[in-house]
BALUM-902631 format. One record per residue (C-alpha): residue in three letters; x, y, z; chain. Coordinates in steps of 0.25 Angstrom, whole numbers, padded with zeros to 4 digits. Example, Ala and Ser with C-alpha at 12.3 -4.5 7.8 and 13.67 -1.06 7.14 Angstrom:
2
  rest     px     py     pz  kette
   ALA   0049  -0018   0031      A
   SER   0055  -0004   0029      A
END
This chain:
238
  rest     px     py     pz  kette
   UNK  -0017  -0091  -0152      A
   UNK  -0009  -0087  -0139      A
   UNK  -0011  -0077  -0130      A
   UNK  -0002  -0063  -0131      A
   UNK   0000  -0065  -0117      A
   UNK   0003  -0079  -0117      A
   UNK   0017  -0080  -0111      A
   UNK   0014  -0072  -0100      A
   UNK   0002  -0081  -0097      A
   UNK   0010  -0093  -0097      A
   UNK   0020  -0087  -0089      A
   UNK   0008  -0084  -0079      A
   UNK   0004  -0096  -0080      A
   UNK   0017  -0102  -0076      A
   UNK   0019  -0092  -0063      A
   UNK   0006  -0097  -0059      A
   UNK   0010  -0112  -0059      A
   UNK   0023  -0108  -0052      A
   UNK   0016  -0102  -0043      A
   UNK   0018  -0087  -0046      A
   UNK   0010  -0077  -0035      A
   UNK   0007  -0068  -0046      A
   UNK  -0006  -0063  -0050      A
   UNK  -0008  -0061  -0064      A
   UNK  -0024  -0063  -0063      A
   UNK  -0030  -0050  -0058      A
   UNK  -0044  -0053  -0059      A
   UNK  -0041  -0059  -0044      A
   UNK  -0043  -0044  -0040      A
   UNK  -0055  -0040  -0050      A
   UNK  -0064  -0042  -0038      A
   UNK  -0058  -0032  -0028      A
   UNK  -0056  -0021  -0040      A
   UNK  -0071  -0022  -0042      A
   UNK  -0074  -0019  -0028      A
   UNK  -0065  -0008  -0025      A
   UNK  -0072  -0001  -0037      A
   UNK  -0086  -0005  -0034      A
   UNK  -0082   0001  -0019      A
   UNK  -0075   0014  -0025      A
   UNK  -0089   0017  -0035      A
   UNK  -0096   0018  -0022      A
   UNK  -0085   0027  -0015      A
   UNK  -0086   0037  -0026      A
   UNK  -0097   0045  -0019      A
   UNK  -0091   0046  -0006      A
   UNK  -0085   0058   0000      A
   UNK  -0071   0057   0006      A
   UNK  -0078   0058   0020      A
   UNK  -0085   0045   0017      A
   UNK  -0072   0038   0012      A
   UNK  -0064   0041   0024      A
   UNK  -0076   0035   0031      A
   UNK  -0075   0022   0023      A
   UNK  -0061   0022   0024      A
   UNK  -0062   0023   0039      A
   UNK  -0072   0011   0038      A
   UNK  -0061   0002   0033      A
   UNK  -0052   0007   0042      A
   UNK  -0060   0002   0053      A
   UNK  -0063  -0011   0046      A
   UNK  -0049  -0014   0043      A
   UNK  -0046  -0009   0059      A
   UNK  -0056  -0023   0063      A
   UNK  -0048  -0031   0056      A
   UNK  -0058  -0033   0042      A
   UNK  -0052  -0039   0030      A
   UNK  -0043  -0029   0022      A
   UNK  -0046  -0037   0012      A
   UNK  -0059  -0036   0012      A
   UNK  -0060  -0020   0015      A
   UNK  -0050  -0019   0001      A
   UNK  -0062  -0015  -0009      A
   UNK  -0067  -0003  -0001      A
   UNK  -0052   0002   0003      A
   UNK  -0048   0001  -0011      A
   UNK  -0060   0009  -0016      A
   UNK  -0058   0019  -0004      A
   UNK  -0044   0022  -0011      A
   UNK  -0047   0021  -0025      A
   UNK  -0058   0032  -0023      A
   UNK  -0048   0039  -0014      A
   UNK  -0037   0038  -0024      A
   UNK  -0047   0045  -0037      A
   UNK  -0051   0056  -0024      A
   UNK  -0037   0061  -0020      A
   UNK  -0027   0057  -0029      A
   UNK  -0038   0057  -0041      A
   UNK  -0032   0044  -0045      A
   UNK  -0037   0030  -0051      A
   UNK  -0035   0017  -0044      A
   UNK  -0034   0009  -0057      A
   UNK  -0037  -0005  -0057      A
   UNK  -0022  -0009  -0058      A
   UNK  -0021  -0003  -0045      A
   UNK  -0031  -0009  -0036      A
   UNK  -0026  -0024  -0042      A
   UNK  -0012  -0019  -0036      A
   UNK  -0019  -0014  -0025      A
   UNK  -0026  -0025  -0019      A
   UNK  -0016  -0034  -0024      A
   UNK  -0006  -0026  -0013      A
   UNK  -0015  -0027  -0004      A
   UNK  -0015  -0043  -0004      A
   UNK   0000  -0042  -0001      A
   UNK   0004  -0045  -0017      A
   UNK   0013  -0037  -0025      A
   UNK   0008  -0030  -0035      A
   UNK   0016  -0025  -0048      A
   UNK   0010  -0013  -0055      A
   UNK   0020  -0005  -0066      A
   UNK   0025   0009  -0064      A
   UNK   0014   0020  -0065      A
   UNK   0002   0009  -0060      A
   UNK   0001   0016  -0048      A
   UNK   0008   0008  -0038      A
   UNK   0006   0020  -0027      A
   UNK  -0008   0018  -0031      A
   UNK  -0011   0006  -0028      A
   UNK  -0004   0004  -0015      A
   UNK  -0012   0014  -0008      A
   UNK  -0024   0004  -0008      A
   UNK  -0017  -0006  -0002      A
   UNK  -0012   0004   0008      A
   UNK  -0025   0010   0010      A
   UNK  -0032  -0004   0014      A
   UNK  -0020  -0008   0022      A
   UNK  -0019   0006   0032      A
   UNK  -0033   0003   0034      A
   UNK  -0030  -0006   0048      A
   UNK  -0022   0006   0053      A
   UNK  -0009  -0003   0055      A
   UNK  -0004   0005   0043      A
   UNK   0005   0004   0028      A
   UNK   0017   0004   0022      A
   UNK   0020   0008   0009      A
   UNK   0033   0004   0004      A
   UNK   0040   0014  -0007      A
   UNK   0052   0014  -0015      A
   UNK   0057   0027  -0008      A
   UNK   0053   0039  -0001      A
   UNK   0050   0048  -0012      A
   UNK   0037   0037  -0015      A
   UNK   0034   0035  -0001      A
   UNK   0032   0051   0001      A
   UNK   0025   0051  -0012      A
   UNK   0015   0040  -0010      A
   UNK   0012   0043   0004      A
   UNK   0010   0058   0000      A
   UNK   0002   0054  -0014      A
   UNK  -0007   0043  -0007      A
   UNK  -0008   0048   0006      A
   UNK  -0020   0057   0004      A
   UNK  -0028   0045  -0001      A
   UNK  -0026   0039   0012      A
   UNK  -0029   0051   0018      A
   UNK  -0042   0052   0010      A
   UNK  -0047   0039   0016      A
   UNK  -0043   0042   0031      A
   UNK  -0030   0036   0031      A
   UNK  -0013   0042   0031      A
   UNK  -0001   0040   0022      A
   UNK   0012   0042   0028      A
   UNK   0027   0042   0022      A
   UNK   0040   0038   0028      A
   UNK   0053   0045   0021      A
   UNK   0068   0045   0026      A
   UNK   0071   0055   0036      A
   UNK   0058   0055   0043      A
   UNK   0057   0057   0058      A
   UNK   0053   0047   0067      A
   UNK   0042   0053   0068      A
   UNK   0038   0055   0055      A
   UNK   0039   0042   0053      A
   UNK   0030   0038   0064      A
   UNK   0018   0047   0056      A
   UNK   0022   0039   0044      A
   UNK   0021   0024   0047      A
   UNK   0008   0028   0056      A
   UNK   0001   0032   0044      A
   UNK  -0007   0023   0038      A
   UNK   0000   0022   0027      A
   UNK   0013   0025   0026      A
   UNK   0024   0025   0013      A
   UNK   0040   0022   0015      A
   UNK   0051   0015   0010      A
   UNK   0055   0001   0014      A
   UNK   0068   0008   0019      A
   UNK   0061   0017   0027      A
   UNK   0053   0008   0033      A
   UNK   0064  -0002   0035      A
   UNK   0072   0007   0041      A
   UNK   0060   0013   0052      A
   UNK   0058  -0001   0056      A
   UNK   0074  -0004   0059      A
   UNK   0074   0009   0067      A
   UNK   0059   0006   0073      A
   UNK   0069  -0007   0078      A
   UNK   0078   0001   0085      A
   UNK   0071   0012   0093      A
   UNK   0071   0013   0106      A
   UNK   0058   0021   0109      A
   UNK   0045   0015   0103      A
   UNK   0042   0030   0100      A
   UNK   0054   0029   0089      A
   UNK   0047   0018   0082      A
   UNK   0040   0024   0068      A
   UNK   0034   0012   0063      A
   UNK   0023   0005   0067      A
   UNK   0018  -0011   0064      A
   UNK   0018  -0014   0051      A
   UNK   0005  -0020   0044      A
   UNK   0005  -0018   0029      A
   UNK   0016  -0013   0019      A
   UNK   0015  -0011   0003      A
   UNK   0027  -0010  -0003      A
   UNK   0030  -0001  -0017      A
   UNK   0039  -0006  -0026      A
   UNK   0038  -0020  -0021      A
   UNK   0051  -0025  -0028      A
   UNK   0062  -0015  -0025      A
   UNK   0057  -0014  -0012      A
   UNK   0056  -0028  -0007      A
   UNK   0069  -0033  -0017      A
   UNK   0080  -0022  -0018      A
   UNK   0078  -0013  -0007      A
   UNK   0076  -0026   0002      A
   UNK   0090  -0029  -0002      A
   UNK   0094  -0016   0006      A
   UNK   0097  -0018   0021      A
   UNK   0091  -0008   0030      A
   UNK   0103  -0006   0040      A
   UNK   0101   0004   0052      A
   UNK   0115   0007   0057      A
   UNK   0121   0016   0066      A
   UNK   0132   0019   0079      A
   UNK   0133   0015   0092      A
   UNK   0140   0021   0103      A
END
């Protein structure tokens, strides 16, 4: 008898020998799942005091240069257990697969209504965590207000802060923004700052500071048809 899912295996199977980078096996990530909830059981007692003292434990560690990699299990729990706190939320398995898997620099394809916003925030959390700061690339401005505004007082609950960049800020404005921890924006936006960061005369003008770590919504429309888009900054001369 075949298997119902036979075709799809063989074309799996194929990818693989051609070799295809995409993961269909995610037991791979079983093991990290299983400590982010064993760490979240034990957080359940603690008082928000206690989890911005762990958060500022990590922070320190990740400041001395300790493995991101290896601090992910207790940063993702903090959040989870932040996220159920303030937002009275979830993290559903689905979620810290994509999570981790963003974090390792992958793409991760989740369907509409998966929680994409969701998911990113871990990432984002264990990132912003050095202090060099993170971008997170939206679609347009409307979700960059939103996210930064919906998330932000999950950063806030572990000791860290969400900005947002929109068109028509001030200089300075924008300054706040890209020095948050995290901060949310369009590629266009940020494209844009760092042409005109290029061209200022007064290092007081400059709004962004060095970049570090990016994650980036809507992967596909952002890095293929908007990339088609030249950013252009033009204007007279005397």
């Amino acid at each position: 008898m075949k298997p119902k899912n036979a075709p799809g295996l063989i074309k799996r199977t194929y990818q693989k020998w051609t070799g295809s980078n995409i993961d269909y096996d995610l037991a791979i990530y079983s093991n990290v799942i299983t400590e982010v909830q064993k760490y979240q059981l034990e957080l359940e007692a603690c008082d928000e005091g206690e989890l911005k003292r762990l958060s500022g434990q990590l922070q320190q560690k990740a400041r001395l240069a300790h493995s991101l990699d290896n601090l992910l299990p207790e940063a993702y729990a903090l959040v989870k257990e932040a996220v159920h706190r303030v937002l009275a939320l979830q993290a559903f398995d689905e979620q810290l697969l994509a999570a981790v898997a963003i974090h390792q620099g992958k793409l991760a394809e989740m369907q509409t209504g998966e929680g994409k916003t969701l998911a990113a925030v871990f990432p984002a959390y264990l990132n912003a965590l050095s202090g060099l700061g993170v971008h997170v690339l939206t679609f347009n401005d409307y979700l960059a207000r939103r996210d930064a505004q919906w998330m932000g007082p999950v950063y806030e609950y572990l000791g860290l802060q969400a900005g947002f960049v929109q068109e028509g800020m001030t200089v300075l404005e924008r300054q706040r923004a890209y020095h948050a921890d995290i901060t949310y924006l369009t590629a266009k936006e940020a494209g844009f700052d760092f042409l005109r960061d290029c061209l200022c005369y007064r290092k007081e003008d400059i709004v962004q500071r060095e970049f570090h770590y990016v994650i980036v919504d809507e992967a596909d429309s952002i890095l293929i048809d908007e990339a088609r888009v030249p950013l252009v900054i033009a204007g007279n001369l005397e």
